[in-house]
C-alpha positions in Angstrom: 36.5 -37.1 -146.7 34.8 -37.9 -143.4 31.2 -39.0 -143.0 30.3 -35.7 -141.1 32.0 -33.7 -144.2 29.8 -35.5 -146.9 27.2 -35.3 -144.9 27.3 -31.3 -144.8 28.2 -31.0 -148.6 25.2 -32.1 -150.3 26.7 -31.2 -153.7 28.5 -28.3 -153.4 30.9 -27.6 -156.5 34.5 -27.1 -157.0 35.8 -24.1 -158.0 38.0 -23.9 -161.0 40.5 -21.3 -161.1 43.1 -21.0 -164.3 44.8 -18.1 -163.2 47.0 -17.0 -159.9 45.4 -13.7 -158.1 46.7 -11.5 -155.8 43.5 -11.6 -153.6 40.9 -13.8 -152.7 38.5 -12.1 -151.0 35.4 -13.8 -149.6 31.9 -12.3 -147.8 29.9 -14.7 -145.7 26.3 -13.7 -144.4 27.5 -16.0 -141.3 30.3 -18.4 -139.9 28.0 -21.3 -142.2 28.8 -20.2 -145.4 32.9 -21.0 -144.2 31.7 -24.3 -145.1 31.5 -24.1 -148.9 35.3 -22.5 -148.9 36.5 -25.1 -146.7 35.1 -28.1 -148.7 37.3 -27.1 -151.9 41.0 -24.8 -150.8 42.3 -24.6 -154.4 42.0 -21.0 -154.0 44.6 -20.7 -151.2 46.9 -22.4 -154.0 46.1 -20.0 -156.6 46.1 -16.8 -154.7 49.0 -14.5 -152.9 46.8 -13.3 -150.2 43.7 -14.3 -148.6 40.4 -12.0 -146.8 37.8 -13.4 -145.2 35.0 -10.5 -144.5 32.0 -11.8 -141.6 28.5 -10.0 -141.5 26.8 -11.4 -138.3 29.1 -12.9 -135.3 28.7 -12.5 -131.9 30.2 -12.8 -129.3 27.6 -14.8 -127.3 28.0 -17.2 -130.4 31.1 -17.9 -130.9 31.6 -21.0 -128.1 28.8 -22.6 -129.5 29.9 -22.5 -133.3 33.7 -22.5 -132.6 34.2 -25.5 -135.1 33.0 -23.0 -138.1 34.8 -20.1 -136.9 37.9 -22.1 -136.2 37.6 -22.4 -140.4 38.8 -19.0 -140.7 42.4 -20.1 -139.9 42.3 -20.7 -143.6 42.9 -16.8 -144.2 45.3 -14.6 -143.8 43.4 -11.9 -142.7 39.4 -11.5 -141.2 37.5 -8.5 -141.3 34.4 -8.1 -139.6 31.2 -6.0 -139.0 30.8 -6.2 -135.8 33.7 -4.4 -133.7 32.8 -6.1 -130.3 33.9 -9.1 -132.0 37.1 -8.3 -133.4 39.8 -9.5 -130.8 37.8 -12.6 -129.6 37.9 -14.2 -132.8 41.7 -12.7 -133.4 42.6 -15.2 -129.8 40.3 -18.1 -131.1 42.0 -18.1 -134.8 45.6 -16.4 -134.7 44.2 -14.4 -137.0 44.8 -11.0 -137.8 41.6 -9.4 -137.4 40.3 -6.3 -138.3 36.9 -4.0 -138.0 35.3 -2.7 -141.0 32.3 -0.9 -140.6 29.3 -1.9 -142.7 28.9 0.5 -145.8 26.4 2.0 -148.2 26.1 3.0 -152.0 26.0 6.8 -151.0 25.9 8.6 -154.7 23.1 6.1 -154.7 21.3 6.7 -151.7 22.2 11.0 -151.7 19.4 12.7 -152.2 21.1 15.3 -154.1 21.6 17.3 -156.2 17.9 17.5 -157.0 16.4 16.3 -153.3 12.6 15.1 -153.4 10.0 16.6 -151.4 9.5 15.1 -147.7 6.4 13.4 -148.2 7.3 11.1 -145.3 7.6 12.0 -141.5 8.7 9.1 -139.8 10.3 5.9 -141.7 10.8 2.6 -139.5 11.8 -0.4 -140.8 13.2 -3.9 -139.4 13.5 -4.2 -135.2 11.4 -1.8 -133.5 10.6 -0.8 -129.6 6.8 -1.4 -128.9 6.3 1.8 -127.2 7.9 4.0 -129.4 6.0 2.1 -132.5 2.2 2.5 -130.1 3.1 6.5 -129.8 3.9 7.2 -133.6 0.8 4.8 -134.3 -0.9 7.1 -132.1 0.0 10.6 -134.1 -0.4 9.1 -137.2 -4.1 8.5 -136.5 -4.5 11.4 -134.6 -3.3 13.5 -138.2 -0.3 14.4 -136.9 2.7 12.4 -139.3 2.8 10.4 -142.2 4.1 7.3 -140.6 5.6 4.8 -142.7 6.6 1.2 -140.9 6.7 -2.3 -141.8 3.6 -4.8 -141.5 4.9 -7.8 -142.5 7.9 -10.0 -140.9 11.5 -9.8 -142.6 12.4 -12.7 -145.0 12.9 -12.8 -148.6 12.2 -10.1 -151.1 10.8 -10.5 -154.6 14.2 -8.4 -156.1 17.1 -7.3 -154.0 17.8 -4.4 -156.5 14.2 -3.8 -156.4 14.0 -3.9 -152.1 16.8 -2.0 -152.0 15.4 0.6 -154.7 12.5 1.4 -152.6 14.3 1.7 -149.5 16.2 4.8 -150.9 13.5 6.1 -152.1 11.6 6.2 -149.3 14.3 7.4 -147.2 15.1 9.9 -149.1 11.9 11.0 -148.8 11.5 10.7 -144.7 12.3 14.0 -142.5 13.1 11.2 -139.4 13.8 7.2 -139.7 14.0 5.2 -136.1 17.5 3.5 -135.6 18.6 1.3 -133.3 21.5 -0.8 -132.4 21.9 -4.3 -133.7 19.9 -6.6 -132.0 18.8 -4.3 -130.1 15.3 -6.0 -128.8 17.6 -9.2 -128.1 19.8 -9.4 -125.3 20.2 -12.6 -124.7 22.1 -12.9 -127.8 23.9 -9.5 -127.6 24.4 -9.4 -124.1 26.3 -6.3 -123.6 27.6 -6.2 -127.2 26.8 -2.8 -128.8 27.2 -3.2 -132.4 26.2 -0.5 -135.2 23.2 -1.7 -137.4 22.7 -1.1 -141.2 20.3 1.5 -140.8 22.4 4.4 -139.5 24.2 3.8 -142.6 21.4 4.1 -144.5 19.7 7.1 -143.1 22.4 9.2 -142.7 23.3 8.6 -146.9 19.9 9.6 -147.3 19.4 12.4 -145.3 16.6 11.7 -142.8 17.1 12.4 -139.8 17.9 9.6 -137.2 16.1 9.4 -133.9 16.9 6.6 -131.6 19.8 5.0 -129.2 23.4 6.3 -130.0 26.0 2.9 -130.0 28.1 3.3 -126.8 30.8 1.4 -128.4 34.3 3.0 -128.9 34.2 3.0 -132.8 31.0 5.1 -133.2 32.4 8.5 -132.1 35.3 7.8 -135.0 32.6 7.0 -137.6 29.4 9.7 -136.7 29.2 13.6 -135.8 28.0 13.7 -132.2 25.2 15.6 -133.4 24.2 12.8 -136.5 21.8 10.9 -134.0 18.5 12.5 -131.7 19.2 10.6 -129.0 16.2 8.5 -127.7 16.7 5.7 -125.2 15.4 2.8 -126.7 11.2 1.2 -125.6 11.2 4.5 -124.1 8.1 7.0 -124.7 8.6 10.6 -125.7 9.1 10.3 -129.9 6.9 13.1 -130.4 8.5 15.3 -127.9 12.1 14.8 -130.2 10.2 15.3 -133.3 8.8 18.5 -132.0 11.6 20.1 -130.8 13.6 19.1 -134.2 10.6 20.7 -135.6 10.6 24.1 -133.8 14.6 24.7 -135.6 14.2 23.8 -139.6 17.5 25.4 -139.4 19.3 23.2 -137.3 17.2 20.1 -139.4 18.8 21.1 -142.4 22.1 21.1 -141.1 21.8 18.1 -139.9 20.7 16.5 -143.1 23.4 18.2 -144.6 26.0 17.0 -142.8 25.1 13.4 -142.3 24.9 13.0 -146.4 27.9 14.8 -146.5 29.6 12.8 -143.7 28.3 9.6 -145.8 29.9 10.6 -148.8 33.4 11.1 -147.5 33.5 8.1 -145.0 31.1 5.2 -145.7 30.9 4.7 -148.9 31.4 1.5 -150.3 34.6 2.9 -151.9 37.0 3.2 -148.5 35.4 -0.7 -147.5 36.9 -1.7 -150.6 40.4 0.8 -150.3 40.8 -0.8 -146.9 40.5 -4.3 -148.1 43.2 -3.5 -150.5 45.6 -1.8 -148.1 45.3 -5.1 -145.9 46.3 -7.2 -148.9 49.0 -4.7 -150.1 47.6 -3.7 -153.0 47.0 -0.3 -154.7 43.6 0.6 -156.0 42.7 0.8 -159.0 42.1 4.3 -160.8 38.1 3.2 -161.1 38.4 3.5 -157.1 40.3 7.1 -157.1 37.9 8.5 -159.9 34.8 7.3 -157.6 36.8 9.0 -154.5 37.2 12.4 -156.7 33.5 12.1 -157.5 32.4 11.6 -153.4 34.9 14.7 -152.7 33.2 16.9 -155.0 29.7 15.8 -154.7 30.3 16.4 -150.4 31.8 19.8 -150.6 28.7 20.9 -153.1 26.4 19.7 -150.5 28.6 21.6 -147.6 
């Protein structure tokens, strides 16, 4: 082993693996974690097929850590979250690369079939625009919403069950929640890279209502009604003018709702991440997944 290799393993352990599987699949945050797989490859022995899924890579990025994504040469196949990214890294590697869109635990996060009051207005959490933060500020003191928003800078949580506990609950209980594109308040890292963040996800499965920029990528029409976003231009002002008009048609806000959760349940639950990884390794699933699948059908078409 090099000096530069024991240098960047201080003490990570070997895996020991018995058996022979027909998939090793592996999730890394980022191109670092590559590092703990590349340090110990028994697995690549033990197993008949190999998937590699990446959360954040862009493609800004990927000159300056080339040497870690060049590690994904160890897999057969690479899936990533961010679509933008997908045939970059496929001519860096060799690898077949795929996009799969982030997902969500949508029995979890639907707010049926007993749907808590709206106690919340607005819900806005992680990256926001200045301007549209200083306007709902602005109606929340004036009486106008219940404006719920984060005071504190992201880092870690006390219990991820727990963080991610409250953040269904309170989005279940939101009539709107602000969404943005990933990164959106960076450029220099995104550049022209339109990626779609967590939180449409999120607040779709839920059922508030989203208000913010709608992803100009090609993959977002395939995975979102046109109707599942109130388009607002991100740092731009007129937040209150959306909410009112949204307002004005309780109607059209409850079909909305409806169809976003709905939407959720047949397309992005965790369930069809987890089909499609299986379908790249040539495997069938498992009749846990088609009993889950059955459930999201019928728990959809009760909300439709």
């Amino acid at each position: 082993m090099s000096h530069w290799a024991v240098a960047s393993n201080p003490g990570i352990s070997t895996a020991q693996m018995g058996k022979r599987y027909d998939l090793f699949f592996a999730v890394c945050a980022s191109t670092f974690d590559l590092l703990d797989l590349a340090f110990d490859t028994r697995w690549k022995d033990r197993c008949r097929m190999s998937v590699c899924l990446v959360d954040e890579l862009w493609l800004s990025e990927l000159g300056l850590w080339e040497k870690y994504v060049r590690l994904l040469k160890l897999f057969d196949h690479v899936m990533l979250y961010y679509s933008g990214s997908v045939s970059a890294v496929n001519g860096l590697t060799g690898v077949a690369c795929h996009y799969l869109p982030p997902g969500v635990d949508t029995i979890r996060f639907c707010p049926y079939p007993d749907p808590p009051q709206s106690v919340v207005v607005v819900y806005s959490y992680g990256r926001r625009s200045a301007r549209t933060h200083q306007e709902l500020l602005e109606m929340a003191a004036a009486g106008r919403i219940f404006y719920v928003y984060d005071t504190t800078v992201a880092g870690r949580v006390i219990s991820a069950e727990e963080h991610r506990s409250l953040l269904r609950n309170i989005l279940q209980r939101s009539r709107f929640t602000i969404v943005n594109p990933g990164k959106i308040d960076e450029p220099q890292v995104r550049g022209n890279q339109i990626e779609i963040g967590n939180r449409y996800f999120e607040g779709a499965a839920a059922g508030a209502i989203m208000i913010g920029e709608t992803p100009t990528n090609s993959v977002f029409p395939k995975l979102f009604d046109p109707n599942a976003v109130a388009h607002l231009p991100y740092d731009s002002a007129g937040v209150g003018a959306v909410i009112e008009e949204l307002d004005s048609d309780p109607a059209r806000q409850d079909q909305i709702r409806r169809a976003n959760i709905a939407d959720s349940l047949l397309r992005h639950d965790w369930t069809y991440r987890w089909e499609a990884v299986l379908q790249i390794a040539g495997l069938e699933p498992c009749d846990e997944l088609r009993q889950r699948k059955l459930r999201l059908e019928r728990l959809a078409a009760e909300i439709d």
